[in-house]
Every structure is written in structure tokens, then in C-alpha cells.
Kinemage of the C-alpha trace (Angstrom):
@kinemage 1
@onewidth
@group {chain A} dominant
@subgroup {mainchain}
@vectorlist {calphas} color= white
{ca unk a 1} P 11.321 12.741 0.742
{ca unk a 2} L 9.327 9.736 -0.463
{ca unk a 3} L 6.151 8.556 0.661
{ca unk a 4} L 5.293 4.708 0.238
{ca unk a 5} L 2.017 3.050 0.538
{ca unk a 6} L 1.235 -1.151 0.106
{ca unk a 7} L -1.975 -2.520 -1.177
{ca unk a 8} L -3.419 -5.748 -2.187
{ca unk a 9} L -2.070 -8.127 0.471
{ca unk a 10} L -4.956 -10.874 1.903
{ca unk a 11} L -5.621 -14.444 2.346
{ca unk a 12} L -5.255 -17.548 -0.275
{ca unk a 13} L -4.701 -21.093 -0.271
{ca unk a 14} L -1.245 -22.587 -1.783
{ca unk a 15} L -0.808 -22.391 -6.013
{ca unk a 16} L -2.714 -19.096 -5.585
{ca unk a 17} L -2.081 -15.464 -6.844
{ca unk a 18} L -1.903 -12.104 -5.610
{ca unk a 19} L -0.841 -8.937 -6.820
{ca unk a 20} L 0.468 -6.247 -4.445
{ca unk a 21} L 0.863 -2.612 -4.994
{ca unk a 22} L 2.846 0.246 -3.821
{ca unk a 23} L 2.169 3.841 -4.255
{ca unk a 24} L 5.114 5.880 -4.595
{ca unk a 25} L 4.939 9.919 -4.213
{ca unk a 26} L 6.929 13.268 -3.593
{ca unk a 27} L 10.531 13.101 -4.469
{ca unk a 28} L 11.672 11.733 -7.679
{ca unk a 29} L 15.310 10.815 -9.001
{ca unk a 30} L 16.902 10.049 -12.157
{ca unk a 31} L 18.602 7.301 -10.051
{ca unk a 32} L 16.771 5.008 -7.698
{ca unk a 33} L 16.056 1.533 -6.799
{ca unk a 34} L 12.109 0.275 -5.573
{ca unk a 35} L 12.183 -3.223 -4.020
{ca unk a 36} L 9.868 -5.357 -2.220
{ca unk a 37} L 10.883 -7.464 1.386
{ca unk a 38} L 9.256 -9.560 3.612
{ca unk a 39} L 9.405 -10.707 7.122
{ca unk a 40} L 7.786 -13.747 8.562
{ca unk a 41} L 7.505 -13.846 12.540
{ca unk a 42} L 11.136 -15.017 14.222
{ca unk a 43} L 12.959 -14.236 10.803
{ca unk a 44} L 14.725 -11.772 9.477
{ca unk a 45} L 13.801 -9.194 6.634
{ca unk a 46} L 15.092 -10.662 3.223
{ca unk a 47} L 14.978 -9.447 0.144
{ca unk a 48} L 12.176 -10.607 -2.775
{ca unk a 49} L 12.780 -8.411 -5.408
{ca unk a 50} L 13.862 -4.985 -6.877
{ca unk a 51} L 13.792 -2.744 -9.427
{ca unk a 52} L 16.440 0.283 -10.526
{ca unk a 53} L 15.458 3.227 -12.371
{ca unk a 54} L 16.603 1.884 -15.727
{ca unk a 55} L 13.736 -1.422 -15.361
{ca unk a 56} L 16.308 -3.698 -14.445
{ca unk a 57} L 15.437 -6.248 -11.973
{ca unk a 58} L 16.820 -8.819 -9.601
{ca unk a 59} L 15.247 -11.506 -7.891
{ca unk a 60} L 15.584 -13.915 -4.838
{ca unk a 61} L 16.296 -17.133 -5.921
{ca unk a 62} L 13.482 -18.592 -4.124
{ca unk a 63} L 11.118 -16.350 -5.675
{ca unk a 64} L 12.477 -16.646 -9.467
{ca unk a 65} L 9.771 -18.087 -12.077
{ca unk a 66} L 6.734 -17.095 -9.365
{ca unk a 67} L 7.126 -13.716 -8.777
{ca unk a 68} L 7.566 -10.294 -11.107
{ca unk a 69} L 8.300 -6.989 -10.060
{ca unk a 70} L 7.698 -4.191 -12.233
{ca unk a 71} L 6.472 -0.420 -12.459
{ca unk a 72} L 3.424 1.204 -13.213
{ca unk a 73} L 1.610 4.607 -13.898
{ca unk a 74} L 5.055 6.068 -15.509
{ca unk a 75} L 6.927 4.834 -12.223
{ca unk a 76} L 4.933 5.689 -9.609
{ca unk a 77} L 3.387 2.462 -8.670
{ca unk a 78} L 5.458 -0.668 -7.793
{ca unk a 79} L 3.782 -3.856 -8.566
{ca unk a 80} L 4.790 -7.428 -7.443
{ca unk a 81} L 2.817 -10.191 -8.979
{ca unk a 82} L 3.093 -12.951 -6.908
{ca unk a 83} L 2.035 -16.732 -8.202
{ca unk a 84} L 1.866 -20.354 -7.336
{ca unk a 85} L 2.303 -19.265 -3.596
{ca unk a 86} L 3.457 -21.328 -1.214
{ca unk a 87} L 2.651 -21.462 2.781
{ca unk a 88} L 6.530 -20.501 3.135
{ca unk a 89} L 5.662 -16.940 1.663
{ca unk a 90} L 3.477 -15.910 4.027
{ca unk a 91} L 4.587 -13.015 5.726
{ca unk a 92} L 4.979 -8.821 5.802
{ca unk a 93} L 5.779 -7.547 2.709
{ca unk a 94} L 7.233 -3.970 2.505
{ca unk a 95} L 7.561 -1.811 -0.255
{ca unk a 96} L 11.493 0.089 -0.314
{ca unk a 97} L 13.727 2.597 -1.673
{ca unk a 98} L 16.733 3.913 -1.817
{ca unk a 99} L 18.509 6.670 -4.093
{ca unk a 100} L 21.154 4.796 -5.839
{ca unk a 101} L 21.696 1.466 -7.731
{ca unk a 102} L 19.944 -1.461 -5.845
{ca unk a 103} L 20.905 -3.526 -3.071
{ca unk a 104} L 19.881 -7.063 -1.151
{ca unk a 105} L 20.716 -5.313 1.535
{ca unk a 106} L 17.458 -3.724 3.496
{ca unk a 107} L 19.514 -1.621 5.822
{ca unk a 108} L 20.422 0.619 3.134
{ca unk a 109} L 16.998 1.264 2.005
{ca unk a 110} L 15.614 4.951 3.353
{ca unk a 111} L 12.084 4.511 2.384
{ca unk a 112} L 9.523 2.250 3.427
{ca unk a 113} L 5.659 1.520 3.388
{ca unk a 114} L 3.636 0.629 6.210
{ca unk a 115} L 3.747 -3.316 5.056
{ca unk a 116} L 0.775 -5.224 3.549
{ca unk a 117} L 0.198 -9.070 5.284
{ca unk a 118} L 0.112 -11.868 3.080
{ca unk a 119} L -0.907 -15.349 3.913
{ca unk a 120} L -0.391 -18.387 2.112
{ca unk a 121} L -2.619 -21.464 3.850
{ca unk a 122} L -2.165 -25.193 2.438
């Protein structure tokens, strides 16, 4: 069993930064993927980024030269820096995880935090 918790979500204007954090406990594997999702109101969950237990990492292309994933605190915190925001990324963000290689697809995930808001204003 895993146990996922979000931090650092809030409010900022557009070209801002925030950095949000996930605290990962209880079960650990020697193969795993962390990733981070969102959901805006009327959309679907999609994919931002993720992580694999070997500190390889995929992005959404719409996310590629703003945001960076990456792993803390000998892998037990999952960190997404998010910069030059943009009103469009407002939304839910979720931290996930899965045992196995990594995935865009959220369904497959197990594991997943409560969700941290964040909101972009222009």
C-alpha cells in the first residue's frame, strides 16, 4: 500500500511559479512510476508528467520547457516545479503511482493523493 499526500498548490498571476509536492509513504518497489495529472472542470484527467524508478521522465508536450518533475528526500517526495504558468493550467493536480514502468494512461495508476488546486489568473 502507498499513501500519497499534495502540497504547495495556491493562487498566482500568469508567467508565475509554483512548486508542488507530494509525500510518498509505506510500500516501496524496486520498480515504480510517480506522475503528476490534472483536471480542469468539464475536462478530462491528462497526464503532466512522470517519473520511473530509474529517474527517467516524460513530459506532456504542452508542459515541456515549463515544468520539471523530479524526486526528493531519497524518493520519497515527488516534486513538480511548475513555471511561466499560464491561465490554461489551472486546475487539480494529483499526485500518482503505479508499480511498473510508466504510463499516460491515468486509469492504470493505483495510487493517488487527495489533489492540490492550482490557479493561474491573467
Amino acid at each position: 500500500q502507498v499513501q500519497l499526500v499534495e502540497s504547495g498548490g495556491g493562487s498566482v498571476q500568469a508567467g508565475g511559479s509554483l512548486r508542488l509536492s507530494c509525500a510518498a509513504s509505506g510500500s516501496t518497489y524496486s520498480s515504480y512510476c510517480m506522475g503528476w495529472f490534472r483536471q480542469a472542470p468539464g475536462k478530462e484527467r491528462e497526464g503532466v508528467a512522470t517519473i520511473d524508478s530509474d529517474y527517467s521522465t516524460l513530459y506532456a508536450d504542452s508542459m515541456k520547457g515549463r515544468f520539471t518533475i523530479s524526486q526528493e528526500d531519497a524518493k520519497n517526495t515527488l516534486i513538480l516545479q511548475m513555471n511561466s504558468l499560464k491561465p490554461d493550467d489551472t486546475a487539480m493536480y494529483y499526485c500518482a503511482a503505479r508499480r511498473g514502468p510508466c504510463t499516460w494512461r491515468w486509469r492504470l495508476y493505483n495510487y493517488w493523493g487527495q489533489g492540490t488546486q492550482v490557479t493561474v489568473s491573467s
